[in-house]
C-alpha angles and dihedrals in degrees: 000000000000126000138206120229111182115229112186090338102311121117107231122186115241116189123190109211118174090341103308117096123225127208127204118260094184086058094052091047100039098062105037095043118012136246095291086071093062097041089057091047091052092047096057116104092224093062107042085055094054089051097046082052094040087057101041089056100054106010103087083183090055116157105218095180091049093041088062094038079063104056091045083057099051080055094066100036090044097060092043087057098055093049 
């Protein structure tokens, strides 16, 4: 069951999972920065790729053909964000 721990007054989700304990990046961002932060992060290349890896090595329900539909799709979002 997640948990909140409070950092400088923001509420930040922490989950255990087989003894290691994971913190929310979305809640630190969120709050300090704001949600664009997160949609750029999410648009670059780089990380869509790490995430499609990250999944395919430990997602046995892994979607491939959705998985490349996505980073097409970063493409796209990426470059209309940096305009």
């Amino acid at each position: 069951m997640p948990t909140k721990i409070h950092v400088q007054e923001q509420a930040i989700t922490v989950i255990s999972h087989n003894n290691s304990d994971y913190i929310s990046l979305t809640d630190i961002v969120r709050n300090q920065m704001q949600e664009h932060v997160i949609f750029r992060w999410l648009s670059f290349k780089s990380t869509i790729e790490y995430l499609g890896e990250w999944e395919a090595l430990y997602n046995p329900n892994f979607n491939y053909t959705e998985s490349v539909q996505l980073n097409v799709h970063s493409k796209v979002l990426h470059r209309k964000l940096l305009k």
